[in-house]
N, C-alpha and C positions, 0 to 999 in steps of 0.2 A: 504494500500500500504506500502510496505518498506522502511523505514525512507534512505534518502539518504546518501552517504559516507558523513564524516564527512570533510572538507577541510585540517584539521589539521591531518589527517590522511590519506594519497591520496591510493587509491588500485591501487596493484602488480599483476603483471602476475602470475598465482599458488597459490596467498596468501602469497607468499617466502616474507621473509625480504630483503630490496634493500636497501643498504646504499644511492644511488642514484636513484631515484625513474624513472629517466627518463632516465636514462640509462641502460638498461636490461645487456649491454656486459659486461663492466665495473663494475655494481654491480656483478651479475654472479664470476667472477673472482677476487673479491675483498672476495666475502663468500667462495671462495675456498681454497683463502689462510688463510683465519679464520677457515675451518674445519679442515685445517692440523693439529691447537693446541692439540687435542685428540691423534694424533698419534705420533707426536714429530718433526714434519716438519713445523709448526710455530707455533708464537708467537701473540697471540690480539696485545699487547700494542707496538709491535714491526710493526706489519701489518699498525694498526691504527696511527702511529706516522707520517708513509708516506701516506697513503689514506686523511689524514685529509687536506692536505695540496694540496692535486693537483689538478689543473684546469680541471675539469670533463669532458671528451672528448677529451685530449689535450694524441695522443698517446705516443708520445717521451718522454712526462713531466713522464707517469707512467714508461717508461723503467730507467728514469735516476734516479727515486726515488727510484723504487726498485732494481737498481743494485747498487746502493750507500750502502741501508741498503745490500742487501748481501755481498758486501763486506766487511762493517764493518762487520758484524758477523761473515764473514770465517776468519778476522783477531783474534778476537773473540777467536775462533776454537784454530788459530795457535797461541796465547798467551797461551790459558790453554794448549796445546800439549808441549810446552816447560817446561811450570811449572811443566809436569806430571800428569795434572789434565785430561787423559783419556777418563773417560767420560763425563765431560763437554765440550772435544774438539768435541767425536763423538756429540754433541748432538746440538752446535755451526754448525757444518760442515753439518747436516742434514737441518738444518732449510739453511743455507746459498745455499743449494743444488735446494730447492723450489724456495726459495728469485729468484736467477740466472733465474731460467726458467722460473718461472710465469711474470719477468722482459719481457720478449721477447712475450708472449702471446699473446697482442692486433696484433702484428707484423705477427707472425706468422697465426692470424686467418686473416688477409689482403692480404695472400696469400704468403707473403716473404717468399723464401726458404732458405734460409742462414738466421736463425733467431738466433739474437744474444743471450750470455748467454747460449747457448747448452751446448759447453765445457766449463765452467765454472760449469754450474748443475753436469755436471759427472766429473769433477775432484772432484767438494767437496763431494761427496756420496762417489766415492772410497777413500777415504781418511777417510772417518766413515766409511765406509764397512769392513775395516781392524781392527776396533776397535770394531764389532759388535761380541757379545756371536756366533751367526747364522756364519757359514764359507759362504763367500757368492765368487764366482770366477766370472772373467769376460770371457764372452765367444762371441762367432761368429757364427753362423745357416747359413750353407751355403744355398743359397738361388740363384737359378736363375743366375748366375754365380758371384756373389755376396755373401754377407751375410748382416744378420742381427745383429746388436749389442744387448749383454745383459750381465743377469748376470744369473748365476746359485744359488741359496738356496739352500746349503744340509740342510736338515733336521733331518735325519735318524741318527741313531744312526750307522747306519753302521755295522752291527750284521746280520741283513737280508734286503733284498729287501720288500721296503713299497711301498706306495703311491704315486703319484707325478700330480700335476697341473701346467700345460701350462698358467699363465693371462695374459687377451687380458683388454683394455679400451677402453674410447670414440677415434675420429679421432685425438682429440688434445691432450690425454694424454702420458707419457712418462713412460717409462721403470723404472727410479727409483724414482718416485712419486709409483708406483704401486707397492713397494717394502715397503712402507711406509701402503698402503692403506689398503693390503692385505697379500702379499708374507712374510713379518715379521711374522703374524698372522699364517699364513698354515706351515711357517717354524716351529714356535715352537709346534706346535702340529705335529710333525713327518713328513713332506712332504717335499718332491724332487719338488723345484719353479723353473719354467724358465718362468722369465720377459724379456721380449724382447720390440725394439721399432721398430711395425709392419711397412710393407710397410704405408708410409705416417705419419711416426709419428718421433720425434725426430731426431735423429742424423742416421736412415734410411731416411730420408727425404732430408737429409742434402745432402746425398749422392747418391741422382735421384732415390729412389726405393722410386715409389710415390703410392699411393693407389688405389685400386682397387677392382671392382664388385667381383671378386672372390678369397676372401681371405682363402679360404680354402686353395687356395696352397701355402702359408707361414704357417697355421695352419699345417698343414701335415708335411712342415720342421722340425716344432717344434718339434711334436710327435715322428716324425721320429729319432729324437736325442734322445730324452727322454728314448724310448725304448731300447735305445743301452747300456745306463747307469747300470750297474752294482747294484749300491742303488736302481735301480725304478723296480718295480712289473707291468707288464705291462697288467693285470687285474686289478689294482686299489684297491686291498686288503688295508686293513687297517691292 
């Protein structure tokens, strides 16, 4: 028979790492903000200095921890922006951008539609988005009489019509987290990004365009712009 788990060792759902073993939401979103370190939207020692300290389970305690460290850091941001220190400001202001949103997550996945920390995530991204190498614009997808908020990634060198991707994330993910994830990545390899925050996601959410069975037709919006774009090849050539 199979020697049993070890107690010093307690098993996880998937085998995944849980900082919190009995806490699947809370861990979950505690490694997300730890995988951001790879792309430039956070910090371990910075993640870890507020996780280590909070009453597990206690929702408020995680918004206040991590909207304290994002603010310190967007201040962060705006010391080195004055000193001139540029890209330390983008790279303060990116992380500070996560901090803000993944602050309001527990809240948001509770069902709150006004989750706090929205507009604080998209002022600190645009404010590194204007510092970013990538020309990134913020745009609107009209949408069901409405629209939806994003950004546009040129990528193109602008010489001819190339390539271009629409990304789409989970129910809870946001428009520039996924500018971090992906959209950076496809920008600098030549492509035309439109990250958007679909019905039910971010700061669409914010604003009663809630989710639903058939998201094709906000997909269609998207593409629908995409094609009109001048830089985009709407065969998908490379």
């Amino acid at each position: 028979m199979p020697a049993a788990p070890s107690p010093s060792r307690p098993t996880t759902p998937f085998g995944a790492f849980m900082l919190w073993p009995d806490h699947l939401e809370w861990s979950t979103q505690a490694m997300r903000l730890i995988s951001y370190a790879s792309v430039g939207g956070g910090d371990f020692s910075e993640v870890h200095s507020v996780a280590r300290d909070l009453p597990v389970g206690d929702n408020t305690a995680w918004y206040e921890g991590f909207s304290a460290l994002a603010r310190r850091v967007e201040r962060d941001g705006d010391t080195s922006y004055a000193g001139g220190h540029f890209i330390s400001a983008r790279e303060a202001w990116l992380r500070a951008a996560i901090y803000h949103r993944i602050a309001g997550q527990l809240m948001a996945l509770a069902g709150d539609a006004d989750v706090p920390g929205v507009e604080e995530s998209r002022r600190c991204f645009r404010r590194a988005a204007k510092l970013e190498d990538l020309r990134i614009d913020v745009v609107e997808i009209p949408f069901e009489g409405a629209s939806l908020p994003g950004y546009l990634v040129r990528g193109g060198d602008g010489r001819r019509p190339g390539p271009a991707a629409a990304v789409t994330g989970g129910i809870d993910a946001f428009c520039e987290e996924m500018y971090l994830k992906i959209g950076k990545a496809l920008g600098t390899r030549g492509y035309t990004v439109l990250l958007l925050d679909w019905p039910g996601q971010g700061e669409a959410r914010r604003r009663g365009i809630y989710a639903r069975t058939r998201f094709e037709t906000a997909l269609s919006a998207a593409v629908d712009h995409l094609e009109l774009l001048p830089e985009v090849d709407p065969t998908g050539s490379p």
